[in-house]
C-alpha positions in Angstrom: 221.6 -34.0 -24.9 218.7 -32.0 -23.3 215.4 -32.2 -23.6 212.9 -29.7 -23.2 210.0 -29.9 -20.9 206.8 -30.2 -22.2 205.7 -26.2 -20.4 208.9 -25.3 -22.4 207.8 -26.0 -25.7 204.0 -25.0 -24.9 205.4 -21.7 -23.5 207.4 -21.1 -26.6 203.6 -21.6 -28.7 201.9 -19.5 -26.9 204.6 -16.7 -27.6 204.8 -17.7 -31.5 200.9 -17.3 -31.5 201.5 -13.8 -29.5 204.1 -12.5 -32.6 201.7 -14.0 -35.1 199.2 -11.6 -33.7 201.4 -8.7 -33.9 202.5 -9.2 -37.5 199.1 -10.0 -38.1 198.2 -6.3 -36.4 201.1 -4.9 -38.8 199.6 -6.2 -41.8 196.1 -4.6 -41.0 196.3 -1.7 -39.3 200.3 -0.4 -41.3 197.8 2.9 -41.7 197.7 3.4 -38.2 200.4 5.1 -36.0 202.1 1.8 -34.4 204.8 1.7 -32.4 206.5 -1.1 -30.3 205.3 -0.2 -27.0 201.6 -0.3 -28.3 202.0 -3.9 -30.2 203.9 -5.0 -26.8 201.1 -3.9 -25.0 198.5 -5.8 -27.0 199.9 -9.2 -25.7 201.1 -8.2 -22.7 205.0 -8.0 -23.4 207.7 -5.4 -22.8 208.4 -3.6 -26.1 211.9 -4.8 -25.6 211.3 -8.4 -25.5 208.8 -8.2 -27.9 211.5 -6.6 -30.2 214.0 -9.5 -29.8 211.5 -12.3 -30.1 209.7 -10.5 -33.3 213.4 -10.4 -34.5 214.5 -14.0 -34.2 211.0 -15.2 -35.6 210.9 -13.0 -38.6 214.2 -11.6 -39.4 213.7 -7.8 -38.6 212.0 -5.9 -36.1 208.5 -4.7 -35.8 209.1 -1.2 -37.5 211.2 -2.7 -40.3 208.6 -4.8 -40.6 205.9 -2.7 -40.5 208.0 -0.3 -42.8 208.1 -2.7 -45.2 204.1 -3.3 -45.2 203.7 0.4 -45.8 206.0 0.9 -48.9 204.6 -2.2 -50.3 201.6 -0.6 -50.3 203.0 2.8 -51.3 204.5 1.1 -54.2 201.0 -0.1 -55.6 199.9 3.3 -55.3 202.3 5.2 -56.6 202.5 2.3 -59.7 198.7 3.5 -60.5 200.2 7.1 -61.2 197.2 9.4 -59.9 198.3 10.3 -56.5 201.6 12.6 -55.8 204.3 10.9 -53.6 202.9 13.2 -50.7 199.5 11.9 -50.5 200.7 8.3 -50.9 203.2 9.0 -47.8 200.2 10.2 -45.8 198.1 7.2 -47.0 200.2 4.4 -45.8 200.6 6.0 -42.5 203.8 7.9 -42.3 203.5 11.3 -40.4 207.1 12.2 -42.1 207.8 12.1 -45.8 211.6 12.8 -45.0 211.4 9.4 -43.3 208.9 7.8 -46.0 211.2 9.3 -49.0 213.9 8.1 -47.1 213.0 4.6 -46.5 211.5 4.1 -49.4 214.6 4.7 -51.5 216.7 2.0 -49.1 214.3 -0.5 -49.7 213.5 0.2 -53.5 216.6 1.4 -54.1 215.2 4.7 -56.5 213.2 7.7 -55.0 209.7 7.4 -55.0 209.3 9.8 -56.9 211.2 8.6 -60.2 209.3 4.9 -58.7 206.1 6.7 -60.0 207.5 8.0 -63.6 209.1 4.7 -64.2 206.4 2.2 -62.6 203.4 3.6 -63.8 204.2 2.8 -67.5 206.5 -0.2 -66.9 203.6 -2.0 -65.1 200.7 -0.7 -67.9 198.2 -3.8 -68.5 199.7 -5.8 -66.1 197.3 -7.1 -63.1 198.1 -5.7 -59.9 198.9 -9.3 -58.2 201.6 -9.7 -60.9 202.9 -6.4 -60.5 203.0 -6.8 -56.9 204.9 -9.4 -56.7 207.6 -8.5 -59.7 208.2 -5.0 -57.8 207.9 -6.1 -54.2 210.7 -4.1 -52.3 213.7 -6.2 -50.7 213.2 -7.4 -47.0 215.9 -7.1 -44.6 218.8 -5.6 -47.1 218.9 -2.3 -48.7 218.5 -2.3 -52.5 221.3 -2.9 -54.4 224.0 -0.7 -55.6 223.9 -0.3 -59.1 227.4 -1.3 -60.6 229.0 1.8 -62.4 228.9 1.6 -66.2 232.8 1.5 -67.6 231.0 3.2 -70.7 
């Protein structure tokens, strides 16, 4: 049986703390244009290792993660109906709507696009916290495949 040493264990909190920040970063600044080696630099890690650790703390790496942030948001504003897919792209910080259109679909498993058409009356009256969280996209796993319909 080992033990760890008691600089062990405060190493390994002051590292959590340092990937707390990050995500923290993520979730306010997803409008920005973030990459690894910036958020690495910010607490004074290589991008690399700051990949692996962000990985095994949270489940996916800093981009999916931040990804994720961004069509979350993109979801809520395409769900209000008054801005077009392009200018909701450009809101929540992606520089490509190949890549936006792209991802989004993955994660919400429908373009966004027909998201807008269907979302905007399916979610009608409904506060936004509740809607939120009934039509958050799916972390770490594409959408699902639809089964065919034997009809």
């Amino acid at each position: 049986m080992t033990t760890s040493k008691p600089t062990d264990t405060g190493q390994h909190l002051r590292e959590l703390a340092k990937l707390r920040r990050v995500r923290d970063r993520i979730d306010r600044d997803y409008t920005q244009p973030l990459d690894v080696e910036a958020l690495a630099r910010g607490v004074h890690m290589s991008a690399g290792h700051l990949s692996r650790q962000f990985r095994l703390a949270y489940g996916e790496s800093p981009y999916s993660y931040l990804m994720t942030r961004r069509i979350e948001r993109a979801m809520a504003l395409l769900r209000r109906g008054d801005l077009s897919v392009t200018d909701v792209c450009f809101e929540v910080g992606c520089a490509s709507l190949g890549t936006f259109s792209t991802r989004f679909t993955e994660l919400v498993g429908v373009s966004p696009s027909a998201y807008r058409r269907s979302q905007a009356q399916a979610t009608e009256g409904m506060p936004s916290c509740v809607a939120k969280q009934i039509t958050r996209p799916i972390r770490n796993r594409e959408a699902p495949v639809p089964e065919p319909s034997l009809e």
